[in-house]
PDB file of N, CA, C and O in Angstrom:
ATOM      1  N   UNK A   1     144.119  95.103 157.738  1.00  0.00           N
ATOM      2  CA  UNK A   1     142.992  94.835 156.895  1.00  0.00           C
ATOM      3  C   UNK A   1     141.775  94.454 157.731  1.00  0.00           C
ATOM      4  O   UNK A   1     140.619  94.816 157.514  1.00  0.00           O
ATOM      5  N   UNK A   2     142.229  93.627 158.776  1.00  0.00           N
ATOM      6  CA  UNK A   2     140.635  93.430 159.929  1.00  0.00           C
ATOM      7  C   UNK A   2     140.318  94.367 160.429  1.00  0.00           C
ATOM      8  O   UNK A   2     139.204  94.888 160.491  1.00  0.00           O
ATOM      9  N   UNK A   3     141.318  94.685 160.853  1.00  0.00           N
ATOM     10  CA  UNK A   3     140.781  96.519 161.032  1.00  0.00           C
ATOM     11  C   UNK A   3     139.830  97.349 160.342  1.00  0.00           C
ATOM     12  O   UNK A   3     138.748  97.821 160.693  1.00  0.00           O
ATOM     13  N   UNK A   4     140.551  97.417 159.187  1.00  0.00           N
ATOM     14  CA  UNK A   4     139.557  98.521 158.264  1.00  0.00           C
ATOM     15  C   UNK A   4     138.401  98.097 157.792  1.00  0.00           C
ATOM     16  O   UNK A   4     137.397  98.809 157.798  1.00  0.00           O
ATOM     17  N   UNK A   5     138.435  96.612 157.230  1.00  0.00           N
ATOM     18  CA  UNK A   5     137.182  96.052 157.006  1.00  0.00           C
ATOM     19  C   UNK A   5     135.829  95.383 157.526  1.00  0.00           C
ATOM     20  O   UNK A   5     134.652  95.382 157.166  1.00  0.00           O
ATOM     21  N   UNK A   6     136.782  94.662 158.826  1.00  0.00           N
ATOM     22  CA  UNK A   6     135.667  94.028 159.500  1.00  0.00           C
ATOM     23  C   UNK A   6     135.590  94.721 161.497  1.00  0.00           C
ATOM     24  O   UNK A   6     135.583  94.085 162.551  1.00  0.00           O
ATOM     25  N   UNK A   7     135.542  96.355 161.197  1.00  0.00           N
ATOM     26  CA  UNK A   7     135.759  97.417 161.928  1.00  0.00           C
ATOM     27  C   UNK A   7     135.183  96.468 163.662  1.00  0.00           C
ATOM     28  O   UNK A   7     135.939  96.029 164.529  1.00  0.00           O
ATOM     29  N   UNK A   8     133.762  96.429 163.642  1.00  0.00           N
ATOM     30  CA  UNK A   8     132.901  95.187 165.007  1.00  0.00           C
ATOM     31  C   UNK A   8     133.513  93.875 165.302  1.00  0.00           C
ATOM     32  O   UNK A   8     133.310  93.389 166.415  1.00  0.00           O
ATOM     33  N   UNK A   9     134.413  93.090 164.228  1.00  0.00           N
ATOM     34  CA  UNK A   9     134.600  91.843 164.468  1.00  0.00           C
ATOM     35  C   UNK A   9     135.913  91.644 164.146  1.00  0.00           C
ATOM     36  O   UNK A   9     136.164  90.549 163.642  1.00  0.00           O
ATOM     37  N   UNK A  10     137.063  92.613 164.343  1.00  0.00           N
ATOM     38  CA  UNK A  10     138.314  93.188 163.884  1.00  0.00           C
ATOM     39  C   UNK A  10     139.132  91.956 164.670  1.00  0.00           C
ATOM     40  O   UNK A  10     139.959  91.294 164.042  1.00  0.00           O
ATOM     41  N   UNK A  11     138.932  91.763 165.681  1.00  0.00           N
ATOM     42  CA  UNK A  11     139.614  90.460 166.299  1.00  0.00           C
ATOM     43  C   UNK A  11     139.497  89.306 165.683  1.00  0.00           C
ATOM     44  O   UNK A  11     140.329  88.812 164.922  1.00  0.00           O
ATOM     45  N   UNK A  12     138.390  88.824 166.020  1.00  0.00           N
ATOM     46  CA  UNK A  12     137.600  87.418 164.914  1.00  0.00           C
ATOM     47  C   UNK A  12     138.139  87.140 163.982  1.00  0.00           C
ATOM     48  O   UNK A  12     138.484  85.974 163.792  1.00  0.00           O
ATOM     49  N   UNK A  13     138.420  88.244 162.983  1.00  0.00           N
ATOM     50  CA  UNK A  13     138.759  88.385 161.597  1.00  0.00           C
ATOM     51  C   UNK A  13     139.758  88.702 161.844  1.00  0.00           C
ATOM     52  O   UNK A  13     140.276  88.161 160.866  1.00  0.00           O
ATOM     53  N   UNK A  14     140.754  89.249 162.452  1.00  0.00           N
ATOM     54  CA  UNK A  14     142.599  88.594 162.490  1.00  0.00           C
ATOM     55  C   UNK A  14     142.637  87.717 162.939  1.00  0.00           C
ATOM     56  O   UNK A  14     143.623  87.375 162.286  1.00  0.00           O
ATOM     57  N   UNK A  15     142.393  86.583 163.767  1.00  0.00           N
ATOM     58  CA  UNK A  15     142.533  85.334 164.160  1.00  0.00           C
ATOM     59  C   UNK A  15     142.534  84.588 162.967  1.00  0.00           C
ATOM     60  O   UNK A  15     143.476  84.068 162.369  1.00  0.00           O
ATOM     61  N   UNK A  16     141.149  84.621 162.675  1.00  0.00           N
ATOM     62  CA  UNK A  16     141.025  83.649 161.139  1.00  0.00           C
ATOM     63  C   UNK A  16     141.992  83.871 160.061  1.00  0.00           C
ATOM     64  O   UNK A  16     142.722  83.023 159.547  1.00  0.00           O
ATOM     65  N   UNK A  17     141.910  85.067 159.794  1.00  0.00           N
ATOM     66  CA  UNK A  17     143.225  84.787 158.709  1.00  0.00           C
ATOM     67  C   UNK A  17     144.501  84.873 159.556  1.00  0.00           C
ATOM     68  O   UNK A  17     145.351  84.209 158.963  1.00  0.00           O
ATOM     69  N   UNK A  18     144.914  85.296 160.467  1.00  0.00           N
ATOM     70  CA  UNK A  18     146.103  84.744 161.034  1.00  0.00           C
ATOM     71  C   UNK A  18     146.510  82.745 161.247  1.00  0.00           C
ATOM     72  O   UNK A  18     147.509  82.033 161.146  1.00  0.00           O
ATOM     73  N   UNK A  19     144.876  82.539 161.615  1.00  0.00           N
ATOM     74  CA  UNK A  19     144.861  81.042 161.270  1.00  0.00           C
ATOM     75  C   UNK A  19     145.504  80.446 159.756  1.00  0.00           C
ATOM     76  O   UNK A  19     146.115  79.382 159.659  1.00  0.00           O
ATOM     77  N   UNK A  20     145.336  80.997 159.089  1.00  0.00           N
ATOM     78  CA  UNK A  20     145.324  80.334 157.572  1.00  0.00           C
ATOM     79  C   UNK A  20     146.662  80.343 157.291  1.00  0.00           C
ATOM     80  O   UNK A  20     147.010  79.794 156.245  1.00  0.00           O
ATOM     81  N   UNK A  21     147.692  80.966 158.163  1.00  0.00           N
ATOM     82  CA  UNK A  21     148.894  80.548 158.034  1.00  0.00           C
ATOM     83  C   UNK A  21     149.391  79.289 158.544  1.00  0.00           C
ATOM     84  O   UNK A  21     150.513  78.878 158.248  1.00  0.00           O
ATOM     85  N   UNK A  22     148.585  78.654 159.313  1.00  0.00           N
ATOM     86  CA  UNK A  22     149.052  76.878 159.187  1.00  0.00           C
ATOM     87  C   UNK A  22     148.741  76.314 157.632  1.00  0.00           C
ATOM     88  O   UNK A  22     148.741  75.119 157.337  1.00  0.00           O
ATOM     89  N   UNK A  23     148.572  77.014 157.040  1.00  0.00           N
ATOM     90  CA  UNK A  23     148.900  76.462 155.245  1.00  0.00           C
ATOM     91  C   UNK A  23     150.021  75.992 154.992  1.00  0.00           C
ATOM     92  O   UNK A  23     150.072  74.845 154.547  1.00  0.00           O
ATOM     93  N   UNK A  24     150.924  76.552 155.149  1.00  0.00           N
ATOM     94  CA  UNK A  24     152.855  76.232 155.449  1.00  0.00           C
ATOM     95  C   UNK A  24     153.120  74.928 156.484  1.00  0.00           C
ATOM     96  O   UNK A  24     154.255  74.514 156.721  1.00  0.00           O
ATOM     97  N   UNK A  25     151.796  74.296 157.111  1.00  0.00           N
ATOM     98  CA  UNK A  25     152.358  72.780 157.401  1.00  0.00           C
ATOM     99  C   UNK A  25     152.619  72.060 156.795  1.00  0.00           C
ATOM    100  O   UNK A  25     153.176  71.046 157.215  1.00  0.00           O
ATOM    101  N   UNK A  26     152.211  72.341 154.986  1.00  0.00           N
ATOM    102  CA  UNK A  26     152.263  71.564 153.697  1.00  0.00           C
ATOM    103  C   UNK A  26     153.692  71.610 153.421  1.00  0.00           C
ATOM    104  O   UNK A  26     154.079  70.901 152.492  1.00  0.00           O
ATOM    105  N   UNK A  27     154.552  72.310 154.054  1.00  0.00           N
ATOM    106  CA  UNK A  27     156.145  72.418 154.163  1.00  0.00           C
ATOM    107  C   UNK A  27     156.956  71.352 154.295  1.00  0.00           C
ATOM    108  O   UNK A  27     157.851  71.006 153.524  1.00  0.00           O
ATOM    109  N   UNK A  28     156.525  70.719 155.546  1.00  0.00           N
ATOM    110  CA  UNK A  28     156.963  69.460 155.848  1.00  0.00           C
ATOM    111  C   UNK A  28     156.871  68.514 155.302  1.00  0.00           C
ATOM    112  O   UNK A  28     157.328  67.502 155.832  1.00  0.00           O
ATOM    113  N   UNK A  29     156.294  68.443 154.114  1.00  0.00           N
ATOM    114  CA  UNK A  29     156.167  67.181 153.334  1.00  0.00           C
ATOM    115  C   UNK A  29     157.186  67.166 152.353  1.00  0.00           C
ATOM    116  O   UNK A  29     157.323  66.239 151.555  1.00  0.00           O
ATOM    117  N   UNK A  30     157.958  68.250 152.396  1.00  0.00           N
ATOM    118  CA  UNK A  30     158.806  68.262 151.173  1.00  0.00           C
ATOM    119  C   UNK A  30     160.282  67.772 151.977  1.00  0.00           C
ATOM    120  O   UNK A  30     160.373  68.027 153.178  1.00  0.00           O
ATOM    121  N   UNK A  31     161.424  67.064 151.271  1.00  0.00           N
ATOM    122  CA  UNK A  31     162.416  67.038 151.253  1.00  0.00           C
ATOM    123  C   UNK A  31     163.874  67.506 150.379  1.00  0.00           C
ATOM    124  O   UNK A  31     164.269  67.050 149.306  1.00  0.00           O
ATOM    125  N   UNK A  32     164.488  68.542 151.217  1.00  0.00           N
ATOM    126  CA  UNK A  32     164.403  69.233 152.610  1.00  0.00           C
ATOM    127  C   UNK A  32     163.251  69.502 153.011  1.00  0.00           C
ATOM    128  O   UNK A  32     162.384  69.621 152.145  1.00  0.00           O
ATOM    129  N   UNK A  33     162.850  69.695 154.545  1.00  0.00           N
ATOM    130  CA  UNK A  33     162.058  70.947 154.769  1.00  0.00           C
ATOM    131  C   UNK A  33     162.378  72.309 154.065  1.00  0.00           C
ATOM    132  O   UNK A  33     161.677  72.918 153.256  1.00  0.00           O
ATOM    133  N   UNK A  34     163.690  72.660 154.602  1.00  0.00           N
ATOM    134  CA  UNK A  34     163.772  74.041 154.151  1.00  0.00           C
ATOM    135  C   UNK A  34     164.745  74.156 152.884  1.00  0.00           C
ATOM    136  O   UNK A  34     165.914  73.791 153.007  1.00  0.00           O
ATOM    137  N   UNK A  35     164.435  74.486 152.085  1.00  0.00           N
ATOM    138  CA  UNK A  35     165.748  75.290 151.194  1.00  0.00           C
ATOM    139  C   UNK A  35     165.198  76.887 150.483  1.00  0.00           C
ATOM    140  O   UNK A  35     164.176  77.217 149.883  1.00  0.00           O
ATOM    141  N   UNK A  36     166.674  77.760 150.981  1.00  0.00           N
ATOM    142  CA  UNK A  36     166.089  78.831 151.226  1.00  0.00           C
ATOM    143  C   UNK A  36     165.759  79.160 149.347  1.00  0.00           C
ATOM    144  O   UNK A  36     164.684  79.735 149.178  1.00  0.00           O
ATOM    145  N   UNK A  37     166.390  78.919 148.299  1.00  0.00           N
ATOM    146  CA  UNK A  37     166.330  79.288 147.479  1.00  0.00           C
ATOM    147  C   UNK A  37     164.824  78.437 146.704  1.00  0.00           C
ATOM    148  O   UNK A  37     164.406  78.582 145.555  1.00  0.00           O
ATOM    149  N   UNK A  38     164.429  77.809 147.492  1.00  0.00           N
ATOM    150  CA  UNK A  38     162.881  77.203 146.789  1.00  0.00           C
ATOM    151  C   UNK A  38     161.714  77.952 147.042  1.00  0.00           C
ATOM    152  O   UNK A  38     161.308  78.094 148.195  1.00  0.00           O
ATOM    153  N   UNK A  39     160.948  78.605 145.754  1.00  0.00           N
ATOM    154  CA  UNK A  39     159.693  79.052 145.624  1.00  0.00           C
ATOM    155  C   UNK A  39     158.608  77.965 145.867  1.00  0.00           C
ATOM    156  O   UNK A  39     158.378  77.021 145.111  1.00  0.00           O
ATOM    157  N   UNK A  40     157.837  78.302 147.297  1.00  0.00           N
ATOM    158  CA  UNK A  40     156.709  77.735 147.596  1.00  0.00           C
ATOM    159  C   UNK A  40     155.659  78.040 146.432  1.00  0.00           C
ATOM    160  O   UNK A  40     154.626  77.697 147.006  1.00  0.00           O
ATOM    161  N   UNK A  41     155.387  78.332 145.562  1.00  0.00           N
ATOM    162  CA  UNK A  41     154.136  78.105 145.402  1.00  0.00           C
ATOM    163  C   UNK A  41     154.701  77.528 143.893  1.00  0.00           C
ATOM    164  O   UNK A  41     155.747  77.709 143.270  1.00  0.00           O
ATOM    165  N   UNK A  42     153.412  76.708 143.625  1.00  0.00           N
ATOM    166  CA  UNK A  42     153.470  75.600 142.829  1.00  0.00           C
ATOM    167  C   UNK A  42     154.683  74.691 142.649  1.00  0.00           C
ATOM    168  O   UNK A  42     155.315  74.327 141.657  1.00  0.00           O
ATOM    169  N   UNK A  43     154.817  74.375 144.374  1.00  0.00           N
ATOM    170  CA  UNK A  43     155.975  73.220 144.097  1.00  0.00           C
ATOM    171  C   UNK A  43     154.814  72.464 145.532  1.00  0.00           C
ATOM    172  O   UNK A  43     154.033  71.585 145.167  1.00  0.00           O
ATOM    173  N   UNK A  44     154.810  72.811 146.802  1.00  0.00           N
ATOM    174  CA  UNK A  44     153.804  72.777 147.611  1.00  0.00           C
ATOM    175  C   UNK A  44     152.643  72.261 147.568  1.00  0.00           C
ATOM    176  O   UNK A  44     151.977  72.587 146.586  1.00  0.00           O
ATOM    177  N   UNK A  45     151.996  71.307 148.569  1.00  0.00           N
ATOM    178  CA  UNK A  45     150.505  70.987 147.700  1.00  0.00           C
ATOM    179  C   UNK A  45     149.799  72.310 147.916  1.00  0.00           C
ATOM    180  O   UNK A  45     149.439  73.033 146.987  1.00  0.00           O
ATOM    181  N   UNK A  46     149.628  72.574 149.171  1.00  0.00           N
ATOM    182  CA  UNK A  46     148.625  73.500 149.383  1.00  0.00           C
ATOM    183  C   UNK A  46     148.946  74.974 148.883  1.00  0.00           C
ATOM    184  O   UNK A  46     148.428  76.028 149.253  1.00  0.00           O
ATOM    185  N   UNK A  47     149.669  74.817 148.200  1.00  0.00           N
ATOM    186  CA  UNK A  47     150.467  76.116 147.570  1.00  0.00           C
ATOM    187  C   UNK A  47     150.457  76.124 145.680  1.00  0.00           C
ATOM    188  O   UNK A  47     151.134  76.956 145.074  1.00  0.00           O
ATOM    189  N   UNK A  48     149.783  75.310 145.102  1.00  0.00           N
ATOM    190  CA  UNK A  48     149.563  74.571 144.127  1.00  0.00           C
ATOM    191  C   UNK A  48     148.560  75.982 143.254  1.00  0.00           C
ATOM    192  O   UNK A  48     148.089  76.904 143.919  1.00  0.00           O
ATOM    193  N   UNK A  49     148.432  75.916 142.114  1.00  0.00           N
ATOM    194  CA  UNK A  49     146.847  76.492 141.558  1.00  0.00           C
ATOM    195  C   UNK A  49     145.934  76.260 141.635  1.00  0.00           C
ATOM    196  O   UNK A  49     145.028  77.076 141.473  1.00  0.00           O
ATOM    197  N   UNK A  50     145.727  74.791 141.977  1.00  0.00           N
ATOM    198  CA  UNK A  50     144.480  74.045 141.934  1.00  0.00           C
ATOM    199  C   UNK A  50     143.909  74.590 143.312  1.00  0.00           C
ATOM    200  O   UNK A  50     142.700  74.731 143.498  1.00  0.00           O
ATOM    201  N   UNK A  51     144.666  74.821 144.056  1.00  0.00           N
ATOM    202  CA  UNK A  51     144.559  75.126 146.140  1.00  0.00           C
ATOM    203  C   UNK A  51     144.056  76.721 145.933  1.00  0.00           C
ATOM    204  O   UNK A  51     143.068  77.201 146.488  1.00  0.00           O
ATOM    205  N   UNK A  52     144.636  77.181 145.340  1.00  0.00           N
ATOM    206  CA  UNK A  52     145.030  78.893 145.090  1.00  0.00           C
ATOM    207  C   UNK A  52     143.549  78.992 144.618  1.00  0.00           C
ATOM    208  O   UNK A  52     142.810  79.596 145.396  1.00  0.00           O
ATOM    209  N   UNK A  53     143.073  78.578 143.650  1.00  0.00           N
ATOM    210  CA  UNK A  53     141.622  78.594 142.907  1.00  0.00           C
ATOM    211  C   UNK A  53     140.427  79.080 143.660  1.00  0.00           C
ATOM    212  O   UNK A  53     139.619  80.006 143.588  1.00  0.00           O
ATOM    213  N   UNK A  54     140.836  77.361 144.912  1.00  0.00           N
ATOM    214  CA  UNK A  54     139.779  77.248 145.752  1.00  0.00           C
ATOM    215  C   UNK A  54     139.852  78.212 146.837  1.00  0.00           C
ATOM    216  O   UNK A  54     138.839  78.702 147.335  1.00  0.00           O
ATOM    217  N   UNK A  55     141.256  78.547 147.282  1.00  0.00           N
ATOM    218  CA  UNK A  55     141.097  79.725 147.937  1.00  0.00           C
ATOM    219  C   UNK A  55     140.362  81.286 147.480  1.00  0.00           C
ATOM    220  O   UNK A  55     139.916  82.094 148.295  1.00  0.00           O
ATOM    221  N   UNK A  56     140.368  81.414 146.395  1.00  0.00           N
ATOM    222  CA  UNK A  56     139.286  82.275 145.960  1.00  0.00           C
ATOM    223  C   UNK A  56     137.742  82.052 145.357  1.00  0.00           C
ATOM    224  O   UNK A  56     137.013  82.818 144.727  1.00  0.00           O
ATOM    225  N   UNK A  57     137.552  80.678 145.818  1.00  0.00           N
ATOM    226  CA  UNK A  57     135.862  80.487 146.001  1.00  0.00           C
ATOM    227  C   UNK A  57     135.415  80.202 147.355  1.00  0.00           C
ATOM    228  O   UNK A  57     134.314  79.725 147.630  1.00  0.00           O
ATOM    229  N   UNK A  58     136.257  80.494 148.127  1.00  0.00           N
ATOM    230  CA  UNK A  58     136.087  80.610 149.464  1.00  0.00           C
ATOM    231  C   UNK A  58     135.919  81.887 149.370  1.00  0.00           C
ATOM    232  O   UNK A  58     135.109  82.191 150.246  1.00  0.00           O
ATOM    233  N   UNK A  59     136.268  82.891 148.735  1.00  0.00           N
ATOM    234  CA  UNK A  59     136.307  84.312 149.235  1.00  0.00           C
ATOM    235  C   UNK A  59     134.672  84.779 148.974  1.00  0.00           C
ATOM    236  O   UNK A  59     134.134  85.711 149.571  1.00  0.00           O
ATOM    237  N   UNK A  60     134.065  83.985 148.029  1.00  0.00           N
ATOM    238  CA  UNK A  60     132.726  84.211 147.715  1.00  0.00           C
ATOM    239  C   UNK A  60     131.698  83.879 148.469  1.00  0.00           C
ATOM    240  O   UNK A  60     130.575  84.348 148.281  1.00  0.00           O
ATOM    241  N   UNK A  61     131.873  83.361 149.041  1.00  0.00           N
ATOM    242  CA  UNK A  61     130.732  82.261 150.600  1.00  0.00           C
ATOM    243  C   UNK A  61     131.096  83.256 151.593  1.00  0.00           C
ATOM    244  O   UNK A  61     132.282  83.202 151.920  1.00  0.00           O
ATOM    245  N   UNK A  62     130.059  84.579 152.433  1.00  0.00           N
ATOM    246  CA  UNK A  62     130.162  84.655 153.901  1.00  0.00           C
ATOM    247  C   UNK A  62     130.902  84.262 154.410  1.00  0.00           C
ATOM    248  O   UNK A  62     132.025  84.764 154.383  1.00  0.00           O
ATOM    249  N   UNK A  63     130.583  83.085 155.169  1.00  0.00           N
ATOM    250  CA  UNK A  63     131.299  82.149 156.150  1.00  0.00           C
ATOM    251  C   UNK A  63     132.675  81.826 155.659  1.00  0.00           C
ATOM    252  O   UNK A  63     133.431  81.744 156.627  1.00  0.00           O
ATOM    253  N   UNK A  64     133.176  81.651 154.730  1.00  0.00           N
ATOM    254  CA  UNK A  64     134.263  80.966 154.450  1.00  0.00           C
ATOM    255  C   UNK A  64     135.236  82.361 153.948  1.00  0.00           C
ATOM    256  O   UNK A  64     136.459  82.252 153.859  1.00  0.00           O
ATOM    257  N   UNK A  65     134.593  83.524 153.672  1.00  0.00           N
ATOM    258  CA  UNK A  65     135.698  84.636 153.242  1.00  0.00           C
ATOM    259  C   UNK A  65     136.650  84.973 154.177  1.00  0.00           C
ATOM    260  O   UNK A  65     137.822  85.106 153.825  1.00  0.00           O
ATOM    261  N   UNK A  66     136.317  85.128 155.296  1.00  0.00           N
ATOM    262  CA  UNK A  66     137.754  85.598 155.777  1.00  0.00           C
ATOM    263  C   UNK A  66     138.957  84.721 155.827  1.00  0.00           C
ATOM    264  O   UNK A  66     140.089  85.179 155.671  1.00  0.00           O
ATOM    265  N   UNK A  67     138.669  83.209 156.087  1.00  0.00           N
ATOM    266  CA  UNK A  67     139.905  82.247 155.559  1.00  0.00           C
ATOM    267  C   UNK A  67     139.747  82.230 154.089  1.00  0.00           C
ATOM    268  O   UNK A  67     140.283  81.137 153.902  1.00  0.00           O
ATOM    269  N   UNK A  68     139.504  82.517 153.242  1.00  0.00           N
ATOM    270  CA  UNK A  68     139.926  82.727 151.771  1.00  0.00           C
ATOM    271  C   UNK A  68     140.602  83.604 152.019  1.00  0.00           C
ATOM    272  O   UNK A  68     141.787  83.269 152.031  1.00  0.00           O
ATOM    273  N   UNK A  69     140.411  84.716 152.255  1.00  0.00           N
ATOM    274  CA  UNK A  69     141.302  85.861 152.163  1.00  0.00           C
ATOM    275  C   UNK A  69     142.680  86.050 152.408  1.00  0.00           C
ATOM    276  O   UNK A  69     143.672  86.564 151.890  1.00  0.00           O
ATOM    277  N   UNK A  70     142.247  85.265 153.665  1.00  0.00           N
ATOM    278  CA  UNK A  70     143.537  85.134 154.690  1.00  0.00           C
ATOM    279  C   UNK A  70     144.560  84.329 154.034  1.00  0.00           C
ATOM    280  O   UNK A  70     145.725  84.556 154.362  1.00  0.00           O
ATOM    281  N   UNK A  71     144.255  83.152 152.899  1.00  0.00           N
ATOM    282  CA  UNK A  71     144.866  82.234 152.185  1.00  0.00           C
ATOM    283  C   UNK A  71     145.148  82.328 151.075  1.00  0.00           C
ATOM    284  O   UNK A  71     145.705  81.447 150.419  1.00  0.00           O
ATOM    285  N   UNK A  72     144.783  83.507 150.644  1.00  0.00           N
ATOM    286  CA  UNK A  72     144.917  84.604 149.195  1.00  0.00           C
ATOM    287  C   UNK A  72     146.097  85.702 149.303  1.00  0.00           C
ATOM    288  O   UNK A  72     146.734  86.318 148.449  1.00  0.00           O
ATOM    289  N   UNK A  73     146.119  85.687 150.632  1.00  0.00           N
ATOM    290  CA  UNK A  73     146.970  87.246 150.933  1.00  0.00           C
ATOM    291  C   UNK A  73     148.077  86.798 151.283  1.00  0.00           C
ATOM    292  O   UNK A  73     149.121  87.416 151.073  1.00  0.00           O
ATOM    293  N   UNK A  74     147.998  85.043 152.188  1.00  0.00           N
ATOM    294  CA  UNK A  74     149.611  84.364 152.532  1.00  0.00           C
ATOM    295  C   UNK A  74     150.024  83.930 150.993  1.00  0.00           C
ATOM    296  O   UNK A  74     151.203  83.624 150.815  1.00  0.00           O
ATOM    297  N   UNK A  75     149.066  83.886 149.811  1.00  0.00           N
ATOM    298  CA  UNK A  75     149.871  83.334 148.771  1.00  0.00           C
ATOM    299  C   UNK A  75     150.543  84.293 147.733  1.00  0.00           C
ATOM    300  O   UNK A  75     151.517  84.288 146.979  1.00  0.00           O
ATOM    301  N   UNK A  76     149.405  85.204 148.127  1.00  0.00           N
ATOM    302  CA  UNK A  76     150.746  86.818 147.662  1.00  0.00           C
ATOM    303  C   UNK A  76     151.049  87.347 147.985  1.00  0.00           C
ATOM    304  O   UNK A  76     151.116  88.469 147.484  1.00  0.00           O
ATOM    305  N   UNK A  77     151.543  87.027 149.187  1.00  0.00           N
ATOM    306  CA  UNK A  77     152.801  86.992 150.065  1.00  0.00           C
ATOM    307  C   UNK A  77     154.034  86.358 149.721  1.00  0.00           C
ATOM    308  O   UNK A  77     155.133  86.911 149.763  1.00  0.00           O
ATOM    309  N   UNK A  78     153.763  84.905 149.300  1.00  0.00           N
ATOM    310  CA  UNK A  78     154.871  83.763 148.837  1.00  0.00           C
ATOM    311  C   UNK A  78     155.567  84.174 147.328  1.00  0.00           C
ATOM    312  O   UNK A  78     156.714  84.136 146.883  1.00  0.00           O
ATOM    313  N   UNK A  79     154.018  84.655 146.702  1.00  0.00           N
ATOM    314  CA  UNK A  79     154.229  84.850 145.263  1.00  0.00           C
ATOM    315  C   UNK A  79     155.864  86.363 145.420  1.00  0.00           C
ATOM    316  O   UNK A  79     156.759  86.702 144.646  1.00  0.00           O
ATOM    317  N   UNK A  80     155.444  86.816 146.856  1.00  0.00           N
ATOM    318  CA  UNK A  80     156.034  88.480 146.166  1.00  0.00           C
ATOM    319  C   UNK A  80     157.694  87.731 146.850  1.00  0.00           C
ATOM    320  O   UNK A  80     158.718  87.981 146.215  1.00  0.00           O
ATOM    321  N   UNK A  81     157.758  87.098 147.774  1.00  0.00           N
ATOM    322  CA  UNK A  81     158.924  86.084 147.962  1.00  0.00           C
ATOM    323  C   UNK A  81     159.442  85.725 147.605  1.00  0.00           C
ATOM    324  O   UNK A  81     160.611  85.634 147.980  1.00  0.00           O
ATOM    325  N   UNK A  82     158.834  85.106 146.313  1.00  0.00           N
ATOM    326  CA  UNK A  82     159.579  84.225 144.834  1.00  0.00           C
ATOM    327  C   UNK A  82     159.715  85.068 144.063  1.00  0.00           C
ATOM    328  O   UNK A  82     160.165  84.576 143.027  1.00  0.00           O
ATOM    329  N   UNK A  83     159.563  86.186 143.975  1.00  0.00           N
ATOM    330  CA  UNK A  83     159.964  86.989 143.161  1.00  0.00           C
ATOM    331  C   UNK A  83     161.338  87.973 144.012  1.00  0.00           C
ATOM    332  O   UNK A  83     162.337  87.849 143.303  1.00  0.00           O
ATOM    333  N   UNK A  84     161.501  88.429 144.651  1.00  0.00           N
ATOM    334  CA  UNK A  84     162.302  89.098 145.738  1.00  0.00           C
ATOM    335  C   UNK A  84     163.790  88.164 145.541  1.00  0.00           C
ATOM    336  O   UNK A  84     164.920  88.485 145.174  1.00  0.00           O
ATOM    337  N   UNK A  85     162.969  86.426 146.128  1.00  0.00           N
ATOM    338  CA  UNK A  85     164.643  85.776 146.173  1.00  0.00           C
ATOM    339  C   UNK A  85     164.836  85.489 144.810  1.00  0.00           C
ATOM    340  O   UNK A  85     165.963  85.787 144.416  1.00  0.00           O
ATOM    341  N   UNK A  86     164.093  85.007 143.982  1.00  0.00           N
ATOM    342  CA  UNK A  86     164.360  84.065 143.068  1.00  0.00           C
ATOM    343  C   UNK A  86     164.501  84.852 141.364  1.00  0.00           C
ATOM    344  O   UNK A  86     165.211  84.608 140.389  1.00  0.00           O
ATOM    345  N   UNK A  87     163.259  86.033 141.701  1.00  0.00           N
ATOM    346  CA  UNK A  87     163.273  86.414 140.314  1.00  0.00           C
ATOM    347  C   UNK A  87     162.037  86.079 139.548  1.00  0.00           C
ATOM    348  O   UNK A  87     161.758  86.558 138.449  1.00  0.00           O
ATOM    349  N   UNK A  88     161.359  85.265 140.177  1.00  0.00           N
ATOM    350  CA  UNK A  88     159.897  84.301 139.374  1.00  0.00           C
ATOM    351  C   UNK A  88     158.468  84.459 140.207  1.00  0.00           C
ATOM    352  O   UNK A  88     158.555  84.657 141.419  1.00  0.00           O
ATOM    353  N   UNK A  89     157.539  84.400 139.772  1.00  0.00           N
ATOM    354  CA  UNK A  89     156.339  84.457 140.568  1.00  0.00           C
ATOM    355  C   UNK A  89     155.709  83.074 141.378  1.00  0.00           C
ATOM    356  O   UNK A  89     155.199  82.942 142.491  1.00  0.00           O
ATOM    357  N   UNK A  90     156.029  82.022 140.158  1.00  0.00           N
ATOM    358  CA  UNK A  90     156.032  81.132 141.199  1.00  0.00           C
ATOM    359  C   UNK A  90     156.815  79.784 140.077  1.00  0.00           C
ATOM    360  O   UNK A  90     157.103  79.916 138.888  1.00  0.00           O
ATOM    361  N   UNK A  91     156.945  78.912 140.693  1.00  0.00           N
ATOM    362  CA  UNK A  91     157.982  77.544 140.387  1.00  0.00           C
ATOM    363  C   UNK A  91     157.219  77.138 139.378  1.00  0.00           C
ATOM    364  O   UNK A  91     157.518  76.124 138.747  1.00  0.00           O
TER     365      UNK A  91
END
């Protein structure tokens, strides 16, 4: 996608949204850390709707779109996860 879209600044713009996968440090707050059968999103803070929202008014600001994006695309990512293991879109 940095590729095709941001063709001059194709690096820049995979970093940043490659950045936005430290979103999943919000992991560690849960006990367990891991259980494989738990849907991250809306159990997670930063994985929440209220988070998800703001990640798409980030996508509207210049400056702030490519980490929106990047934090839009890890959450339907999670979403297509929870559906794959679990059956649900999100918790």
């Amino acid at each position: 996608m940095a590729l095709v879209f941001y063709r001059r600044r194709w690096a820049w713009a995979l970093l940043v949204m490659m950045a936005s996968m430290a979103v999943d440090l919000d992991h560690l707050l849960a006990d367990p850390i891991y259980e494989p059968s738990r849907c991250s999103i809306g159990f997670h803070p930063l994985h929440r709707l209220p988070a998800i929202a703001l990640y798409g008014l980030l996508c509207l600001f210049p400056k702030t779109r490519l980490a929106g994006l990047g934090l839009l695309i890890h959450m339907a990512l999670d979403s297509i996860d929870c559906q794959v293991t679990n059956g649900v879109w999100a918790q």
